[in-house]
N, C-alpha and C positions, 0 to 999 in steps of 0.2 A: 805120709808127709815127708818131704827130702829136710834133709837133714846136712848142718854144713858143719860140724862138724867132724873130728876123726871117727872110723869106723872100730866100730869096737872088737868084730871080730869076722870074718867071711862072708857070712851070708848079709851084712849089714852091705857089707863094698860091692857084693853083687846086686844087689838092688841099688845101690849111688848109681851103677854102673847101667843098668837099665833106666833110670829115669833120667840120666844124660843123653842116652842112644833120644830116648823120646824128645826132652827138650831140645838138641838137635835138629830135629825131622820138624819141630815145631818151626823153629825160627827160620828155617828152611824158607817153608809157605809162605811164614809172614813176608816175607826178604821178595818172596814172589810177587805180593799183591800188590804193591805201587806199580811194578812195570803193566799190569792189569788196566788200571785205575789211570796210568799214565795214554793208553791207548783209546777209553773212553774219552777222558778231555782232547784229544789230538783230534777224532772222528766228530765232536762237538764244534771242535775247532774249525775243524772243516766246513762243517755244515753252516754257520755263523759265516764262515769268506762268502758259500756260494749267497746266503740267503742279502749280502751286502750286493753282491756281485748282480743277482734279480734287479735289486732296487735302484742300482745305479742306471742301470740296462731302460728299467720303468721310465725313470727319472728322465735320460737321454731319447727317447720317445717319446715324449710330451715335450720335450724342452724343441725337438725335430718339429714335431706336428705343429707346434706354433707358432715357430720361428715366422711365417709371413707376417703373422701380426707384430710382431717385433720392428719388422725390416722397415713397415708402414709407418715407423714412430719418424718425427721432424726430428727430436733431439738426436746428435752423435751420440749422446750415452743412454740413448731409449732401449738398445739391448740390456746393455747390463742393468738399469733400472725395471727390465722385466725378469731377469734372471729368478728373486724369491717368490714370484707370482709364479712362475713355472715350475718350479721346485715343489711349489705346497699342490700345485695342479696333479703335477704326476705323482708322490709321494700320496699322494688320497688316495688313489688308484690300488688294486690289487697287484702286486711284484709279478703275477705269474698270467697277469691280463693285461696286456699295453693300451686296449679299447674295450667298450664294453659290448659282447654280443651276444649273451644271454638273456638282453628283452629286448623288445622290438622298438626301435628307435623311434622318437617321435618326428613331426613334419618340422616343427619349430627349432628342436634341435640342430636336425640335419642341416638344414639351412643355415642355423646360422653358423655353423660349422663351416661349411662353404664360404661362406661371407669374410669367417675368422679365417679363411685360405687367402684372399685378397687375390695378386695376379698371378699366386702360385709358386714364385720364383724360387722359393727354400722350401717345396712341402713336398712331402712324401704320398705322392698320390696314390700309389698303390698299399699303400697302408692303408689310407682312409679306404680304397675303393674294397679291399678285400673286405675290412670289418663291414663296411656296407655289405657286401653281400654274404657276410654272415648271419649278419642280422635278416638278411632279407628270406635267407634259408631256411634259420627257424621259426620266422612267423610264419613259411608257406607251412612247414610241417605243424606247427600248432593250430593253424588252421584248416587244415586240407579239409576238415570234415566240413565247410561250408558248402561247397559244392561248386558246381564249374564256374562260381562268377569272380574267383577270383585271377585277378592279372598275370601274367607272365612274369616271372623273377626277370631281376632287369641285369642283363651280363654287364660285364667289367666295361667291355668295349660303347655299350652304348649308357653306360655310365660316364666314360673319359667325353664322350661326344658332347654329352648334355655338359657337364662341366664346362667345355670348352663354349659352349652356348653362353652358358651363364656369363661365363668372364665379359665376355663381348658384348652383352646387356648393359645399358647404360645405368648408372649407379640410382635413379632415381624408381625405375624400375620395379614391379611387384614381383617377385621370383616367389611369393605363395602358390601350394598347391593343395587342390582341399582335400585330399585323401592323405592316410598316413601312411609309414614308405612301405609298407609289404604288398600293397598296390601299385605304389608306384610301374611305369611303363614307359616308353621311348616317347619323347616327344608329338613323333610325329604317327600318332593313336589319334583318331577322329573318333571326336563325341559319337557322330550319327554320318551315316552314308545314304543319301538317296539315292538311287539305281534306278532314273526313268525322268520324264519330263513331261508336259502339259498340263492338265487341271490340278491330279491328286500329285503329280512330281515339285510340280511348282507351289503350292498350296500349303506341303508338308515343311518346304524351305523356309517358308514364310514364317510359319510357326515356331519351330526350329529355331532361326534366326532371330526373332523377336525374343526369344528364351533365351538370349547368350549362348548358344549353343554352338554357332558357325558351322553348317552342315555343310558338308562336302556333296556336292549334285552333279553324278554322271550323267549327261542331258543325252548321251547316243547322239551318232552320227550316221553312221553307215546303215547299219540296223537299224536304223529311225531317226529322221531329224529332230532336233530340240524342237520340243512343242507340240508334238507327236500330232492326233487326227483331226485336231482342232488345223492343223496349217492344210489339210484339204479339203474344209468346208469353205462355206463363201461365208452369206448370212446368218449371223446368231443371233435369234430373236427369244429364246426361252432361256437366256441368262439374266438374271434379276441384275438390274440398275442399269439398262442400256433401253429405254422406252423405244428406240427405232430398232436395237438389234446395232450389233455390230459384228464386223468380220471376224471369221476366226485366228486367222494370222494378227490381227490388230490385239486380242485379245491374249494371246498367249503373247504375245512379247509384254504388255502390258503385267501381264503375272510375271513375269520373269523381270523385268527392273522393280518390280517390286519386292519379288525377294531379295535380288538383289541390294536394293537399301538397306535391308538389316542384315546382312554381314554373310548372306547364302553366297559360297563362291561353286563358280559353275564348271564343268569341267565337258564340254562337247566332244565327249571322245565314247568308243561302246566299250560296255564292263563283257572280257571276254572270258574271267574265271572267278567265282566265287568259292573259301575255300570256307566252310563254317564245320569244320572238325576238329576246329579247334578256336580258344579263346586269346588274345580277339580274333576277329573274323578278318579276313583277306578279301581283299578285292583289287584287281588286277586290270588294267585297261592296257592299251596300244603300247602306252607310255610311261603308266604309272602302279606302283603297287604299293595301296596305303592298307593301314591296319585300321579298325573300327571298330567299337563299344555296342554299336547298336544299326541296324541297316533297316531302311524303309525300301521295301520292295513296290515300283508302280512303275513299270513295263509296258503296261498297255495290253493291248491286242494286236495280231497282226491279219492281215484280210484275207477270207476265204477266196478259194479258187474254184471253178468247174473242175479242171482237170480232162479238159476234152480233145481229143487225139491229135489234133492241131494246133494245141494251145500252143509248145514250146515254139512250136514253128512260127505263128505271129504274132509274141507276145512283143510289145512293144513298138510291133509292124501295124496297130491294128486291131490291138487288145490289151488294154491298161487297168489299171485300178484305181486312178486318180481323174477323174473328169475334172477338176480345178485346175490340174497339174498341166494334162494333154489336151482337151478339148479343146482347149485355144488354137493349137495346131490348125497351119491351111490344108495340111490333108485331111480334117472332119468341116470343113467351111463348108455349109450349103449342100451336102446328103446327107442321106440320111444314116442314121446313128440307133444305135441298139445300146439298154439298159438292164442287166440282170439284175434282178433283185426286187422287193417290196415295201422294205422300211424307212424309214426315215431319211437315210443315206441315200438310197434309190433315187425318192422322189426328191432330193436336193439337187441330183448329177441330173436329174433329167430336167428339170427346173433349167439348169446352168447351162446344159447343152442346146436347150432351146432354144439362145440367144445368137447361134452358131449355125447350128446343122438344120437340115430345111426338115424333116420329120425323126421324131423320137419314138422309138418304139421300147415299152416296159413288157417285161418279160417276168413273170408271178408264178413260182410253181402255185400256190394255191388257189384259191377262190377269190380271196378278198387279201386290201392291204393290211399288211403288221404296222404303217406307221402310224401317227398322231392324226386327229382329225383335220387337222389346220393343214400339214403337209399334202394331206388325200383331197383337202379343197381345193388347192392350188393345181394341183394337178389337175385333177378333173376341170377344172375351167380355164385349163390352155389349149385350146385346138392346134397346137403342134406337139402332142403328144398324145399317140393312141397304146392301148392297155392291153394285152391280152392274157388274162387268168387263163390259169391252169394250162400253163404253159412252160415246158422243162428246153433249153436250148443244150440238143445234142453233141454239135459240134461245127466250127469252121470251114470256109471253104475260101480258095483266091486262088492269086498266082505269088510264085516267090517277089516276081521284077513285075512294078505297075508303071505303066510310060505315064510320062508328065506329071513325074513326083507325086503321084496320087498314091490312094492308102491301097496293099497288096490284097486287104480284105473285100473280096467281094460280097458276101451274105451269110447266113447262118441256117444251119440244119435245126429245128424246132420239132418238139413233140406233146400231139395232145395229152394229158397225164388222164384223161379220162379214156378216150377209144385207143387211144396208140397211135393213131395216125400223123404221119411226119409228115414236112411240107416243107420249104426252102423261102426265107424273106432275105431279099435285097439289102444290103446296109454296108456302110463304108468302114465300120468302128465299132466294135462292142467293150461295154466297159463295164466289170464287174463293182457291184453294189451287194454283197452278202453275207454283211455279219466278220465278227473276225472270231479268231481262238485266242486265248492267251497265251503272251509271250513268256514260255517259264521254262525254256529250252536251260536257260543256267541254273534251275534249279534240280534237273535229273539227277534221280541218285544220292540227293542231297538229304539232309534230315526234314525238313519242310515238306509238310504232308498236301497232296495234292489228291484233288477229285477225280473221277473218270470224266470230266469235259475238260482237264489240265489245270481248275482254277486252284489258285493258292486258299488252302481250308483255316480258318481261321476261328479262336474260340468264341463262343455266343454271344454276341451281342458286345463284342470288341474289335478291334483291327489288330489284334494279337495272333499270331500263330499259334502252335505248341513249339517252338523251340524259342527259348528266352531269350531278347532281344531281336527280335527279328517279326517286323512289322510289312504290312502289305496293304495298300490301298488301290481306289481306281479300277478298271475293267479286268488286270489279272485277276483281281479274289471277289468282284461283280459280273454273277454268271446272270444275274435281274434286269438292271435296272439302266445299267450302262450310257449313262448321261453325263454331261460336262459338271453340271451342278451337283451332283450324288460325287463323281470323283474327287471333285473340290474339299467335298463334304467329309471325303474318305481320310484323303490327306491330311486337313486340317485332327481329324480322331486320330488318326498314326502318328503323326508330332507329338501332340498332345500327350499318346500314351509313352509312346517313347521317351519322352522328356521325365516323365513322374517313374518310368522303369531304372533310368541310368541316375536318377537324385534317393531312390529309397535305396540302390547297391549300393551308393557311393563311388557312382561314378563319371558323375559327370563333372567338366572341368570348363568354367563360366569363362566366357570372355568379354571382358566387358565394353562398355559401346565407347563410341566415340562422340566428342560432346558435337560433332554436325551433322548428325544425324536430327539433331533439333532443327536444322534449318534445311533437313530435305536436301544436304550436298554428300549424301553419302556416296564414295566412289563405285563406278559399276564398268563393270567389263567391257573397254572401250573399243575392242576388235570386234562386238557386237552390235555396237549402237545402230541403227540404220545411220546414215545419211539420209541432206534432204536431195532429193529426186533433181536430176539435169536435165535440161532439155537438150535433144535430137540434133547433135551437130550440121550445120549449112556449107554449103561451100564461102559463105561468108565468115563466118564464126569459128569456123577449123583450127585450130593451132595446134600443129605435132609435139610441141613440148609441152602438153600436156599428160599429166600422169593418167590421167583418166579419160575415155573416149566415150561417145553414145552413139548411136543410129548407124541406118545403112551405107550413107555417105561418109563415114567418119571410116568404117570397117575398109572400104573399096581404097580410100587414097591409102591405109595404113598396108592393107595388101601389097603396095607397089614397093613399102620397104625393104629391107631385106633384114630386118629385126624381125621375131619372131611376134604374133598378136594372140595374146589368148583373148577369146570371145564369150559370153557369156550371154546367151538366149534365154529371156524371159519374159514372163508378163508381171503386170501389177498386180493382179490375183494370187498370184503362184507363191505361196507361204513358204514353199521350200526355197525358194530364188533369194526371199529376204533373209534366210537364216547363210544361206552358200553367199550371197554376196559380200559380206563383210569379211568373211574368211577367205575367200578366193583373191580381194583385195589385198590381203596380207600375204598372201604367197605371191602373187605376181611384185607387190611394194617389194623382197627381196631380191631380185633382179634387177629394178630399175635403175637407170635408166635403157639396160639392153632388150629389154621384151615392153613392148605396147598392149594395155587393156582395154577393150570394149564392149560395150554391154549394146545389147538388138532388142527389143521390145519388139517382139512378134505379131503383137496387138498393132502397132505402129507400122513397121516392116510386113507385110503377111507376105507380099508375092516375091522379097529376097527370103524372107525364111523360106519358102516355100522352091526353089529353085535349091536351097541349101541341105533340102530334107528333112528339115526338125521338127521331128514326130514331138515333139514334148518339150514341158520346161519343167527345172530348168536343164540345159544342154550345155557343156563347153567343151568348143571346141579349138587347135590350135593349128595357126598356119606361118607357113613364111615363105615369103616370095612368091606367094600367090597360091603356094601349094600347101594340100590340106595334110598334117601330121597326123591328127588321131583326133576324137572324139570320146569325151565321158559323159554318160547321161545320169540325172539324178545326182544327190549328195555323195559325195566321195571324201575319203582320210585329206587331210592335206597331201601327206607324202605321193597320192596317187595324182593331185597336178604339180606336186614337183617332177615329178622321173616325164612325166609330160613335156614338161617347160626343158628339163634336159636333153630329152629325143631332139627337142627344137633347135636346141643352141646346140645341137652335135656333142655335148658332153655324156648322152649315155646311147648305147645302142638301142635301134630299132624297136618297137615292141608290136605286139597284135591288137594296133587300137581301134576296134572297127566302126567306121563311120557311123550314129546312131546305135553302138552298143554301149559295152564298157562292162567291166568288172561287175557294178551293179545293176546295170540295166533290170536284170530281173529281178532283185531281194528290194533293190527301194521302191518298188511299187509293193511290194508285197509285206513289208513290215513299218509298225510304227507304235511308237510309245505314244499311250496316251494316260 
């Protein structure tokens, strides 16, 4: 114990003297421990500036983020009247989160966050867009294990676009979307894609369309006119609710405003790339490449060929695949005419031909006919038609150059299929009638499983494929049955299914109708509509300042101008002439008034068609000054009678348009959507 006071003797002062060294070295430490204790509060201190400095930062990002809705107030002091509303807004918030993107935003949300953006003028859009796409990031990764149906994350850029959409929307406007946003996709995403046209193309639209759905309908052109094989039959009498039968061209345009009505838009253009390896699905035409949820594939068929050593040589000299199309033609008037084939098809074109050509000859590899009995009556009790079973046609025979515009085809080489024996018949015209393959050339390579006849394989007893979303109706995936009313049949099931696939993902996005569709004034494609029919201009009735010209009279005076005339060779039969006319009409309307058009009924005209060479309808060809520029036969792009009409008016050079060929001469006889 220290002791204060005097020492009593040595050893007492050296022990004072030691417990002073100690309480020394004590006070020492103590003396240390504030400057200690002074650097923890300072480092507190600190910590406390930054965590103000967070909350301000908070605070000034949410007071940013809503400044539109402020600026939208009438009152001059509607800012600062919203100052403590923004204050409690952002101060709720996490200091080290400005947005929240830890769960996946709802649809009701987002929007009305957008809405709370008004026309933008104060907002920090790439604030919003980025927490957008972080949220959209982590719902993909929370989700991934759903499996491929989910959507594409939607990027910044086609996020800014779609904003800018919205602005531009009028304020009464539904901006609802029925998926929540880890879905979300670009606008311009099509529910459903048809890829094809006639019975099952037009049929699926309808369905579609009546669903809110608004299908997108590649109808083909080049590759197949809108309407596909229905526009080269004549009479249809096995479609239910037509007790005389009606034509085939009357009845696909009639499918086709009626999809139309309910919100099918149609696009006449051919789909030249399908890309389905990936979600959504691509599809690509001439002109356009839209994205898609769900695709109905119905293609059709395209027409078999012989393939016989002289085919190339007179195909369209002579040898076609459309008797509705050609036969009209004054090079088959009055000889005789040759028919491959045995079914149904066969006995139509020989039927038709018979009206024409002075004998028909049917040509059967088998014993007996494959068509209906009703078709094999009619034939049989026309005495300009004789039959010969078991009969294979070899191959072609003529001259290249026939005088006096007659057809180059002189006869055909025939072989008996039972002794072998071959024999040579006379005939001006052979016209293939046999069956077609399916059109599924854009499907090669693709995930969509096909059979060894090319048809698209689909699951039992649905119009489903094996790859999810991706439907097929109509003659591509009917290797049976292959009728107008079975493809109908197809299409309406592929709608159907398709409609119930893209509502149980969650992906379908309604459109809703318009209230005139009550009263049947639904708008429809009006570069399609026919006109009603002119009659055959007179040297009385002529008038040059007309947009429009008809007959042979009409074509001769327009000859003498020195404006360029496109012409356009057809008959009333001809289903392809009604689909080219309307369109060929809009491409010459942008020129005018420097190019004159005219339309020649060949049926009417036969012995100027027939001095002019036209093998087929429809034909157009263009002249000026009396001289003839180029000729295209069958459906062609628009762009291919534009560079046309330009060769004319001297704005593009020369090209190789050969009288009676043209680009398609041979593929449009040879394909077509049905």
């Amino acid at each position: 114990m220290r002791s204060f006071g005097p020492p009593a003797d040595e050893a007492s002062h050296a022990s004072a003297a030691s417990s002073c060294t100690s309480s020394r070295q004590a006070t020492e430490q103590r003396a240390k421990m504030p400057s200690q204790s002074h650097e923890r509060r300072r480092a507190a201190g600190w910590h406390l500036r930054g965590t103000a400095v967070m909350l301000l930062v908070s605070w000034a990002a949410g007071w940013w983020t809503d400044l539109g809705a402020c600026e939208r107030r009438k009152s001059p002091f509607g800012f600062i009247q919203s100052l403590p509303a923004l204050g409690r807004l952002s101060l709720r918030k996490r200091a080290y989160v400005p947005l929240p993107v830890t769960m996946v935003e709802t649809q009701e949300s987002f929007n009305a966050r957008l809405r709370a953006m008004g026309s933008g003028r104060g907002a920090n859009i790439n604030q919003i867009a980025n927490s957008h796409q972080a949220a959209n990031n982590h719902a993909a990764a929370a989700a991934a294990s759903r499996g491929p149906l989910l959507s594409s994350i939607e990027t910044l850029d086609s996020f800014n676009a779609r904003l800018k959409r919205l602005r531009q929307r009028p304020p009464d406007e539904d901006t609802s979307i029925t998926r929540p946003i880890n879905q979300l996709v670009e606008d311009d995403v099509q529910n459903v894609v048809i890829i094809g046209s006639g019975p099952a193309g037009y049929t699926a639209a309808l369905f579609n369309g009546r669903a809110n759905l608004k299908p997108l309908v590649f109808e083909g052109m080049e590759a197949g006119p809108p309407g596909g094989a229905l526009l080269m039959t004549t009479l249809v009498e096995n479609f239910p609710g037509f007790p005389d039968g009606i034509l085939g061209p009357d009845l696909v345009r009639n499918m086709r405003m009626q999809a139309q009505r309910w919100g099918a838009e149609m696009v006449p253009e051919d789909v030249v790339e399908v890309d389905l390896s990936q979600r959504p699905f691509r599809v690509r035409s001439h002109s356009r490449h839209v994205l898609t949820q769900a695709i109905i594939f119905a293609t059709g068929s395209k027409f078999n060929r012989l393939r016989l050593p002289n085919e190339v040589r007179f195909w369209n000299r002579g040898i076609s695949s459309c008797a509705v199309c050609d036969g009209v033609a004054p090079v088959f008037r009055d000889v005789d005419l040759g028919v491959a084939g045995g079914g149904d098809t066969a006995c139509e074109d020989a039927l038709f031909l018979s009206n024409y050509g002075n004998k028909i000859h049917m040509f059967i590899r088998g014993s007996d006919f494959r068509a209906s009995r009703a078709m094999v009556a009619k034939v049989i009790c026309n005495p300009n038609i004789e039959i010969h079973f078991n009969t294979k046609v070899k191959d072609v025979y003529g001259d290249d150059v026939s005088p006096d515009h007659a057809s180059p085809v002189q006869g055909v080489i025939v072989q008996d299929t039972n002794t072998g024996e071959e024999r040579k018949i006379e005939i001006r015209g052979l016209f293939y009638a046999l069956g077609g393959r399916p059109n599924t050339q854009l499907l090669e390579g693709s995930p969509v499983r096909l059979d060894q006849g090319g048809h698209i394989m689909l699951k039992p007893g649905t119009m489903e494929t094996y790859l999810e979303g991706f439907f097929a109706a109509g003659d591509v995936s009917d290797s049976q049955w292959k009728q107008a009313i079975t493809a109908a049949g197809g299409g309406c099931r592929a709608a159907i299914s398709a409609e119930r696939w893209l509502t149980s993902n969650g992906l379908a996005r309604f459109v809703p109708f318009k209230c005139d569709i009550i009263d049947g004034d639904r708008s429809r494609d009006e570069e399609y509509v026919e006109e009603p029919a002119m009659e055959s201009e007179t040297q009385a009735t002529f008038d040059i300042s007309k947009p429009r010209h008809k007959g042979a009279y009409a074509l001769q005076r327009l000859q003498q101008e020195t404006k360029p005339v496109v012409v356009l060779y057809c008959t009333r039969t001809c289903g392809q002439c009604r689909v080219l006319r309307p369109a060929l009409q809009t491409v010459v309307g942008d020129y005018y008034p420097d190019v004159h058009f005219c339309e020649v009924d060949i049926d009417e005209d036969t012995q100027f068609a027939k001095e002019q060479d036209v093998l087929g309808t429809p034909t157009v060809a263009v002249y000026r000054s009396g001289r003839h520029v180029g000729t295209l036969r069958g459906v062609h792009i628009k762009q291919d009678y534009r560079e046309l009409i330009e060769e004319a008016m001297g704005r593009a050079p020369a090209t190789n348009h050969v009288h009676g060929g043209g680009a398609f001469a041979e593929t449009r006889q040879l394909t077509s959507y049905a």
